[in-house]
Backbone as numpy.savetxt, mean C-alpha at the origin, in Angstrom:
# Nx Ny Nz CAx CAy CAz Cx Cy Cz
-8.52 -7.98 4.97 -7.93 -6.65 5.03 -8.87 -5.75 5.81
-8.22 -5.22 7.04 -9.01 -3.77 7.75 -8.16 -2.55 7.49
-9.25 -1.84 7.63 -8.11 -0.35 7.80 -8.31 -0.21 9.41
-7.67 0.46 9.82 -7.67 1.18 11.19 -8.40 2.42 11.34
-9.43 2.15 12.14 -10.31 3.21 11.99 -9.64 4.08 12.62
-8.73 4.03 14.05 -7.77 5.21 14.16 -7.47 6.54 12.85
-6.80 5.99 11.81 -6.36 6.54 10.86 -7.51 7.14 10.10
-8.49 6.35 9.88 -9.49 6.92 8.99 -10.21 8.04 9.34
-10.46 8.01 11.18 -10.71 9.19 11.62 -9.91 10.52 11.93
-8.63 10.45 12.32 -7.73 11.57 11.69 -7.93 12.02 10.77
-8.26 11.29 9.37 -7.99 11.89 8.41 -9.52 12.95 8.36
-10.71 12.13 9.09 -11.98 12.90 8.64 -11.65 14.01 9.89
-10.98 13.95 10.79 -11.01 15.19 11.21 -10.49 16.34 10.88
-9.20 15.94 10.32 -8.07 16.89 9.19 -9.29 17.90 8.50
-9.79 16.85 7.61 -10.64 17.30 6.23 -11.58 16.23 5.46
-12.10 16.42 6.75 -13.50 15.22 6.13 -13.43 14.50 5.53
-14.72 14.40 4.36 -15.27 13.35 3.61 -14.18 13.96 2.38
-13.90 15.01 1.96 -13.08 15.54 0.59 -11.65 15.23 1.10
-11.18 15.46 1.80 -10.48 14.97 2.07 -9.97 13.45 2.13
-10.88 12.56 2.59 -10.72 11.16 2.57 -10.60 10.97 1.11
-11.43 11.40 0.49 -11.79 11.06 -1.03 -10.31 11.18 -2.07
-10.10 12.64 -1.55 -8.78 13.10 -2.33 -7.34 12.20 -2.02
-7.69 11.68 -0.67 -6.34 10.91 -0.38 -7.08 9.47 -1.03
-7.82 9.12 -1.05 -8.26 7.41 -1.54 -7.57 7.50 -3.17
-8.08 8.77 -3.78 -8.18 8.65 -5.26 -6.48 8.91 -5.26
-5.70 9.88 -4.70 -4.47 9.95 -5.20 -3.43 8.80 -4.72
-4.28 7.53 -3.80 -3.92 6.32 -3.06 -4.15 5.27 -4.70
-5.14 5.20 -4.65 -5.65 4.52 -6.22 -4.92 4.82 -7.41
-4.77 6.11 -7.91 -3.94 6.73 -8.79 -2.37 6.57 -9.08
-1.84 6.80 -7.75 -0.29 6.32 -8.01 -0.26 5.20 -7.08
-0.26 4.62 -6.53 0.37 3.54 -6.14 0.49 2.35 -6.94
-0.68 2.20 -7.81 -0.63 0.79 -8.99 0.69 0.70 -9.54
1.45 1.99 -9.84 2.16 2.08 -10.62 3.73 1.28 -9.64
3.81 1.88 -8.35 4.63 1.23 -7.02 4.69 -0.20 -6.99
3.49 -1.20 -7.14 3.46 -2.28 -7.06 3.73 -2.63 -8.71
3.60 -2.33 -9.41 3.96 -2.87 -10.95 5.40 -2.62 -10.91
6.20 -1.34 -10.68 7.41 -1.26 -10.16 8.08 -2.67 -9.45
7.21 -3.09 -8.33 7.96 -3.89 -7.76 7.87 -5.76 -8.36
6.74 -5.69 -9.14 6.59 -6.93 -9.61 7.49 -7.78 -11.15
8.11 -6.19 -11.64 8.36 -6.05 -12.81 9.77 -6.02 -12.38
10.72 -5.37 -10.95 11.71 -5.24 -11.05 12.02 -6.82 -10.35
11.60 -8.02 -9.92 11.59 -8.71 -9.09 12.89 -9.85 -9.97
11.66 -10.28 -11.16 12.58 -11.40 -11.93 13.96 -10.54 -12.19
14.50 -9.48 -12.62 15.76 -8.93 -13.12 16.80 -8.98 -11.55
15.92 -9.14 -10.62 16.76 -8.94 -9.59 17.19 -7.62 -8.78
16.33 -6.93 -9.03 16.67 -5.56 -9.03 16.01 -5.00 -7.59
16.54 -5.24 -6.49 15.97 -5.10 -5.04 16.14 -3.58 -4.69
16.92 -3.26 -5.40 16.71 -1.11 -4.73 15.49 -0.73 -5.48
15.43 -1.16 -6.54 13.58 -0.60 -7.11 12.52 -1.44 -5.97
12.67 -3.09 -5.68 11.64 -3.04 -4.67 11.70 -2.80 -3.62
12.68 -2.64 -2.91 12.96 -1.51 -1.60 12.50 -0.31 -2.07
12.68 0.40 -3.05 11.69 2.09 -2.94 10.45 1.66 -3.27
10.01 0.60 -4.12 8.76 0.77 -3.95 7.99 0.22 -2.53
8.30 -0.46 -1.86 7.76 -0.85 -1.07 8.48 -0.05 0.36
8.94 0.77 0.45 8.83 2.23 1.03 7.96 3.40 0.63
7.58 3.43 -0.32 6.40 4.42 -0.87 5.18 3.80 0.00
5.04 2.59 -0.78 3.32 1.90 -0.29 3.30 1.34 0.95
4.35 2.04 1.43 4.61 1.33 3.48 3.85 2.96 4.00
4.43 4.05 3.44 3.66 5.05 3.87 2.31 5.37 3.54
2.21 4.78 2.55 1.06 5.77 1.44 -0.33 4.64 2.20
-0.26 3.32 2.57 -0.95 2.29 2.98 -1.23 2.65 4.83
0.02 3.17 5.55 0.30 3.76 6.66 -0.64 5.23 6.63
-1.06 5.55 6.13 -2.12 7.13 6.23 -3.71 6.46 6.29
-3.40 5.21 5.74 -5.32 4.76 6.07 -5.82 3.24 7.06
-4.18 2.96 7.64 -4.34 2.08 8.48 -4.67 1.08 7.75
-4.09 0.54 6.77 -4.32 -0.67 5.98 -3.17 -1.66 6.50
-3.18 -1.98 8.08 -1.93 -2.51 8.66 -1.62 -3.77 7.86
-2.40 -4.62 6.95 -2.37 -6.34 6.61 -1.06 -5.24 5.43
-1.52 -4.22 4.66 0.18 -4.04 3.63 1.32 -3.53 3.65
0.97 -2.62 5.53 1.92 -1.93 5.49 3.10 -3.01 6.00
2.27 -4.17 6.90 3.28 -5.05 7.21 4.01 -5.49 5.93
3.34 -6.28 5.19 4.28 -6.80 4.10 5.00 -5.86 3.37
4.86 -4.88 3.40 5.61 -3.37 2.45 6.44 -3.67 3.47
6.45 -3.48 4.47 7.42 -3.22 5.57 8.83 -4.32 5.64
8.02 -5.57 5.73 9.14 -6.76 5.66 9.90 -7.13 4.47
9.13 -6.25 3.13 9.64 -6.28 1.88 10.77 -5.64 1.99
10.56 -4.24 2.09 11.38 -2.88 2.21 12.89 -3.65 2.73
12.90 -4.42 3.96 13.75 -4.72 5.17 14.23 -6.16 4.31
13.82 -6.84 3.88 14.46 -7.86 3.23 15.22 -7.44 1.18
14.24 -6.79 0.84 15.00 -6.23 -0.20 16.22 -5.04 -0.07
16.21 -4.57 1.06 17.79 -3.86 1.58 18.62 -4.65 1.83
18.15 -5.89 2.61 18.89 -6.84 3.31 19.87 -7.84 2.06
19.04 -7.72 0.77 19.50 -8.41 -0.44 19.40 -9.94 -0.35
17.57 -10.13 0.60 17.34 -11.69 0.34 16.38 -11.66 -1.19
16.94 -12.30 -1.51 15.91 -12.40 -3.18 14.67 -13.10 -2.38
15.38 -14.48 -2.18 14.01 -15.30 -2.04 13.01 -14.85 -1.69
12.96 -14.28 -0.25 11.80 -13.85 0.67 11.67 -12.42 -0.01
12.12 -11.89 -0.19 11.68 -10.72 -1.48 10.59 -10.97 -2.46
10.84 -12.34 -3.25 9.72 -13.08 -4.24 8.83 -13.18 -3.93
8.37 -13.71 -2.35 7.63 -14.37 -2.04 7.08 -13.40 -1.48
6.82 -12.47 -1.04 6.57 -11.08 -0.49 6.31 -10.65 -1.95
6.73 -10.53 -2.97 6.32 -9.55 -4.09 5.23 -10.18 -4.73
5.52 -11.77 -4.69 4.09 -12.41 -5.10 2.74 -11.92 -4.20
3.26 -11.89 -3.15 1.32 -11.71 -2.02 1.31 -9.66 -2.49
2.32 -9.37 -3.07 1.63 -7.64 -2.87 0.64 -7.50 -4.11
0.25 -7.97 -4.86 -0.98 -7.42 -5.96 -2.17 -7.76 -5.23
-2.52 -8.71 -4.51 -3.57 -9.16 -3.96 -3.95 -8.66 -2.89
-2.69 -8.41 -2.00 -2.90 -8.02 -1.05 -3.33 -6.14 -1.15
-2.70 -5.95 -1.93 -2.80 -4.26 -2.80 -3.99 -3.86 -2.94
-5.07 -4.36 -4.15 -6.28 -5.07 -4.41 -6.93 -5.06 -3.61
-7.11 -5.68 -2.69 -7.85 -6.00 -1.36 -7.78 -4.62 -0.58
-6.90 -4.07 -0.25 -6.72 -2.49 0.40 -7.42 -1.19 -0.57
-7.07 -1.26 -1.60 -7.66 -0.51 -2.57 -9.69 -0.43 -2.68
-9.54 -2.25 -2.73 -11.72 -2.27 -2.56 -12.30 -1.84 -1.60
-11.37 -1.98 -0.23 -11.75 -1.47 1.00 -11.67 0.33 1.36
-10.83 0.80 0.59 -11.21 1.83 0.40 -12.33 2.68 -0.06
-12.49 2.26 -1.49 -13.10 2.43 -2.33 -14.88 1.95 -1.43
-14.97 1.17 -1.03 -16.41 0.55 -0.19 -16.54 1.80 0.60
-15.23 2.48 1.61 -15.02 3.36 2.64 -15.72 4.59 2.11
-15.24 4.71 1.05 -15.63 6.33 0.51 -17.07 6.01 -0.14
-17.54 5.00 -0.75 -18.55 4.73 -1.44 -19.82 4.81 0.37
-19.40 3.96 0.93 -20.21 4.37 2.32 -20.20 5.94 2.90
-19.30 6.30 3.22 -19.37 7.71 3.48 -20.09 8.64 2.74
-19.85 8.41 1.41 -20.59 9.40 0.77 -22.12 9.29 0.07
-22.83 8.20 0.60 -23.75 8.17 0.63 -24.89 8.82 1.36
């Protein structure tokens, strides 16, 4: 997992280091809840909950250049509209890890910066 330093520097130009921070923590804060959404609505079958969630964390992943989730948010989003279960599953299985992995890299991001 990279972020795009493109993105990361927008954001420090916006509003710096508080800024980065405030978007990491309110990135950390709600999104867990997006991917539990989508892991939880998966077995019931329920593809308009993982289509919104994985439209939330297509943007919210899209503000720090975390391109490895926005893709899979992305192909999720487009196959859970589309109403493929399968490839829906299999896409909802790689998003905790892949989630995870975007989240430490953050968290390293701001832990470096603000040193």
């Amino acid at each position: 997992m990279t972020l795009k330093q493109e993105s990361i520097d927008q954001i420090l130009n916006l509003g710096g280091v508080a800024l980065l921070g405030k978007m990491i923590d309110a990135f950390v804060r709600s999104s867990p809840e997006k991917v539990t959404a989508a892991v939880e609505s998966m077995p019931r079958g329920d593809l308009e909950t993982v289509n919104r969630s994985a439209h939330s964390l297509k943007s919210s992943a899209a503000n720090f250049g975390a391109m490895q989730l926005v893709e899979l948010v992305s192909e999720l989003e487009d196959v859970a509209r589309n109403g493929n279960v399968e490839r829906s599953a299999e896409l909802v299985r790689s998003l905790p890890g892949l989630f995870d992995e975007a989240v430490g890299k953050l968290q390293d991001l701001r832990r470096e910066l603000e040193a």
